[in-house]
N, C-alpha and C positions, 0 to 999 in steps of 0.2 A: 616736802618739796616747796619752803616758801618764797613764792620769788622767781619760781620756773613759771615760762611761758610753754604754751604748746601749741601746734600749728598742726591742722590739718590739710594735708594736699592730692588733689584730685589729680588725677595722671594726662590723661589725652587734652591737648592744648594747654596744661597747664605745669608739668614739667617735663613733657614729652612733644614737642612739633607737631602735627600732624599732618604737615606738607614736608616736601622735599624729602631729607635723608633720615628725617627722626631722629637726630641725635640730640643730644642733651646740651644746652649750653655749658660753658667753661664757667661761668659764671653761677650760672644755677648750682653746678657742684662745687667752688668755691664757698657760696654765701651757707650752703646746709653743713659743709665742715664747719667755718665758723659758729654758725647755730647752734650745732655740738659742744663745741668746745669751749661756748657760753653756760652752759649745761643746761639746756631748753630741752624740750622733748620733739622729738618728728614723726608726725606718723602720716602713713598715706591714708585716705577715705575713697575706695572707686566702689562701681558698679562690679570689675569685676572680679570671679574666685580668686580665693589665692592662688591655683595653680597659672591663674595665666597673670601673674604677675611678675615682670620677665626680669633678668639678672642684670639688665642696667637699670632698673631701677633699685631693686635691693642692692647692687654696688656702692648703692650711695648711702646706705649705712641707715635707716631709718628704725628709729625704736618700737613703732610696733604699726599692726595694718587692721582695718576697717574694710573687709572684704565682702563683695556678693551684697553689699548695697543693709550693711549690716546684720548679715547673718554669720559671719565671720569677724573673731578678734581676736587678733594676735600682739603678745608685748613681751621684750624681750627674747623671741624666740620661742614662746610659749603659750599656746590656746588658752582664753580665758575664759570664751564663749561661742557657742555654734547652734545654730537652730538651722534644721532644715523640716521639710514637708512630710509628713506623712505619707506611707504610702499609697493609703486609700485613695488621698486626696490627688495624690502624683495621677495615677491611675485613672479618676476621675475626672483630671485635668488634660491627660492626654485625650481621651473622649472626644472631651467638650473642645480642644483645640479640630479636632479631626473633624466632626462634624458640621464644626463652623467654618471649615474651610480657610483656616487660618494656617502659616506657615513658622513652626516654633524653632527654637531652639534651647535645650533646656541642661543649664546650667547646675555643676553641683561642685564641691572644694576642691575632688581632686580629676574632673572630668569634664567633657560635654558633653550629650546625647542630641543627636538629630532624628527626625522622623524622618523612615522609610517611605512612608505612605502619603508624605504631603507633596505639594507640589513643590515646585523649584520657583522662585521667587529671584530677583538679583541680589536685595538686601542680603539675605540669609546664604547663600550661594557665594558672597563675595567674603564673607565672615568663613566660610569655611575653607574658602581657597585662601584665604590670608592665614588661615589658623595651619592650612597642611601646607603652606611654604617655610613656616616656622619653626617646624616639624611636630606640631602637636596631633596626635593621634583626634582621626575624625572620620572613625570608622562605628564610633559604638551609636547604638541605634536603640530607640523608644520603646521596643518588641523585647528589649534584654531581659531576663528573668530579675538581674538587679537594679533595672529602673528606677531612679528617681530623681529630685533635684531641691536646691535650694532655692532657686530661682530663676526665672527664664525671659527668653526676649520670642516676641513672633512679628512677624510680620505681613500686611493683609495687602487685597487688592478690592477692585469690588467685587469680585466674584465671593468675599468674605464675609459673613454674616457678623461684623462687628458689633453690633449694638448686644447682639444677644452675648456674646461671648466676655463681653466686656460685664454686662448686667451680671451674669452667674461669677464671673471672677472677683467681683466686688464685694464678694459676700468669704472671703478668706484671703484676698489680696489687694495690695496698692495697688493700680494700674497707671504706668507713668508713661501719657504722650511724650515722645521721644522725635515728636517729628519724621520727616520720610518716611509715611507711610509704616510705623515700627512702635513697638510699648516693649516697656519693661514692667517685668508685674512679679512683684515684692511682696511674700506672705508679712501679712500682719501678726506685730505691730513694729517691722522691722525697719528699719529706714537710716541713711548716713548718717541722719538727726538721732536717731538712737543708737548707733556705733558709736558716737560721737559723747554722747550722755552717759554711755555706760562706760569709756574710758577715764573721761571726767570722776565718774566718784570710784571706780578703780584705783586711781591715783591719787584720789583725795585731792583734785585742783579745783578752784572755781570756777565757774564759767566766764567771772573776768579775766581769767587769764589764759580764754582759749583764742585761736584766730584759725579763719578758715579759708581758702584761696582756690578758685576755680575760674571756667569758663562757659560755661553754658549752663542754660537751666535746671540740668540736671541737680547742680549741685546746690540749689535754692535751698534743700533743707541742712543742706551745711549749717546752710548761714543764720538759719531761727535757731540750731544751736549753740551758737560761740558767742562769745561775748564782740569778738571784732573781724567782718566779713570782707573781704579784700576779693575785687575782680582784675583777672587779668587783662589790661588793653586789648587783646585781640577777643574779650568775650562781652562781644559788641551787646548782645541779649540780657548778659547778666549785667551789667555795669549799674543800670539804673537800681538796685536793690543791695548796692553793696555800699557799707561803710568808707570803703577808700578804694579808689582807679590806681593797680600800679601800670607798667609800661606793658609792652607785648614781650613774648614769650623770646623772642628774637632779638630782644632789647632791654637783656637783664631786667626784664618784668621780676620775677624770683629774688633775684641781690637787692633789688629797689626796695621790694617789700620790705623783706625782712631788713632791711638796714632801719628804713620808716620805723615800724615797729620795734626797735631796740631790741633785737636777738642778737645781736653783736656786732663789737665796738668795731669798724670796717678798720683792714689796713692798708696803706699805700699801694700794694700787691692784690688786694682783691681780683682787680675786675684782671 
């Protein structure tokens, strides 16, 4: 592959809106056909499973996905890798979320499980009503005899015993402030940064000829990955730690980049 470029892309605000209609710019799908047809590689990097990775994004053709915050990878069509949790540890994690009065939700490739027995929270409540308008099933519940997950999000108030919960998590998972009141917590030694790395020598590419493009902090270990990190205009928080500012998401942020970066040669018709 010498000579191919590869691009990493985070989803929410960065080829997905997160205001208004959510639709995709004409231009975002434009500039990733040409990236193709340069013969570059695409792949997405999110937080989250493959299952809730929805069909206007795979419409747009991407060669392979960085799922569940790197516990998932897929190329070609084809799993390459998947770690998920043990059950003990699921089991033991459910515990220690219950206890601590914390409010979970726990992710795994082809599911999500909510606890029965936690409180209702808005965070986690507004993720479920957006998940069953969708029509994704969000009925299976933490008590299931096949419990378990890759990875999860909870969310606390003060009634939450965070410090302790946070301390016992830290000892077999990343725990990533996520703002409002919410963490995402990543068994080790899993992270975008290492989706990102094990594609990398999967494919036999350099890390100079990776790029990675987001909008929020989340996507920070993208960017200690690749050799060239690109924030979107509208990811006001990331900007200061990336290699290059494109436009915002609404302003052919996406065509900009990749045109910058020589993924392909633009024509008249582009935009």
């Amino acid at each position: 592959m010498h000579g191919t470029k590869i691009m990493f892309f985070d989803i929410d605000g960065t080829l997905v809106p997160e205001d208004g209609d959510h639709k995709i710019p004409e231009s975002t799908v434009r500039a990733l056909e040409l990236a193709r047809k340069a013969g570059n590689l695409l792949f997405i990097n999110t937080g989250r499973p493959v299952f809730n990775v929805e069909e206007n994004v795979r419409s747009l053709g991407f060669d392979g996905y960085v799922c569940g915050c790197g516990t998932y990878l897929e190329y070609g069509g084809r799993e390459i890798f998947y770690k998920t949790v043990p059950k003990e540890l699921c089991l033991k994690t459910r515990e220690l979320m219950r206890t601590c009065d914390a409010v979970p939700m726990y992710e795994r490739r082809d599911c999500v499980f909510f606890d029965n027995k936690a409180r209702k929270l808005p965070l986690t409540e507004g993720i479920r009503n957006e998940f069953a308008a969708q029509g994704k099933d969000t009925s299976r519940h933490a008590d299931e005899d096949d419990f378990s997950f890759d990875k999860f999000i909870f969310s606390y108030d003060d009634k939450t015993d965070l410090k302790r919960a946070l301390a016992e998590l830290d000892k077999d998972f990343f725990c990533i402030d996520r703002g409002s009141a919410f963490y995402e917590i990543v068994p080790r030694p899993c992270s975008k940064a290492s989706g990102i790395e094990a594609v990398l020598e999967y494919c036999k590419l350099p890390k100079s000829s990776s790029y990675a493009i987001g909008d929020s902090l989340n996507d920070l270990p993208m960017f200690d990955a690749v050799g060239t990190s690109i924030s979107m205009g509208n990811g006001t928080m990331l900007i200061p730690y990336a290699d290059h500012v494109t436009d915002d998401i609404r302003k052919d942020g996406i065509y900009k980049a990749l045109e910058t970066m020589g993924f392909f040669v633009p024509t008249e018709e582009a935009i």
